[in-house]
N, C-alpha and C positions, 0 to 999 in steps of 0.2 A: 531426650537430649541430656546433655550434661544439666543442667539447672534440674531437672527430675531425678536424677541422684541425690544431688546434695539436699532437694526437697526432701524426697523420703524418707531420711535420716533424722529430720527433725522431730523432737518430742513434745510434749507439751506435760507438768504435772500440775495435778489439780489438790489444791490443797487446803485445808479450812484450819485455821489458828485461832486460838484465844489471843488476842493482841490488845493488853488494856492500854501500853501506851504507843499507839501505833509506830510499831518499830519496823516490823517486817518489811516495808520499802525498799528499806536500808543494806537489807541484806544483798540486793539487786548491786549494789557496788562493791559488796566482800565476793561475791562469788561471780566472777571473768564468764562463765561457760553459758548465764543466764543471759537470754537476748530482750525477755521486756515481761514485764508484770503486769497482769492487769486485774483488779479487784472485780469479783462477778456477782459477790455475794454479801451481806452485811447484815449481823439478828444480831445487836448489844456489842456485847467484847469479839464476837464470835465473825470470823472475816474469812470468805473463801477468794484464792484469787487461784488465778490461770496464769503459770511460769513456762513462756516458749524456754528450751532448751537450745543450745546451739549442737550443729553436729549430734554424735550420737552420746554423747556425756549421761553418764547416770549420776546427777550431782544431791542425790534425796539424800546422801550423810554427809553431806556440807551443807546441807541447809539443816539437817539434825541439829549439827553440832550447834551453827549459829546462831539457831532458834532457842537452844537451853540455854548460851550465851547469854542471851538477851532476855531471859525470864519468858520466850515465846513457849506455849503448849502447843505441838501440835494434835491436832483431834482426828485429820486424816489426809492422809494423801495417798494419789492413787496417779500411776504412771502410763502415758497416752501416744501412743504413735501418731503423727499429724502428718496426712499426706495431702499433696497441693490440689489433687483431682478433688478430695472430700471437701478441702477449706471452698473451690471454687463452684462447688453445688450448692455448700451452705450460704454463699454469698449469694447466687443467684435466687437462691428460696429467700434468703430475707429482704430483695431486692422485690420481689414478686408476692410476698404473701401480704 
């Protein structure tokens, strides 16, 4: 159906920062196309989080920019197709294991 287009299109990038003064949050407000942040990872300064994307926007040089903005290093990011058949397996596995 329609809701499985507009699913398939969503991205998801994964990405680890040096953030000594936790700023990177913030960036979730400068950049419109980003639909939600959530931090996966944490070792000292070093912060991995998972940014849904909206639609099919490749926004990794707006968060460049506003990551040197902000004195953010990034250390890596890697860019992820999210489709809703996967998210709904991974839910029922961690529902179940």
């Amino acid at each position: 159906g329609n809701l499985e287009n507009s699913t398939e299109k969503e991205q998801e990038i994964i990405i680890t920062v040096e953030d000594k003064e936790n700023k990177f949050e913030k960036i979730k407000e400068e950049i419109k196309d980003i639909k939600l942040i959530t931090l996966i990872e944490e070792q000292d300064e070093n912060k991995t989080y998972k940014i849904e994307v909206l639609e099919n926007k490749d926004i990794r040089k707006d968060i460049f920019e506003k990551c040197s903005k902000e004195n953010i290093s990034i250390l890596e990011m890697k860019k992820q197709q999210k489709t809703l058949k996967n998210m709904s397996l991974f839910v029922l596995f961690r529902l179940f294991a």
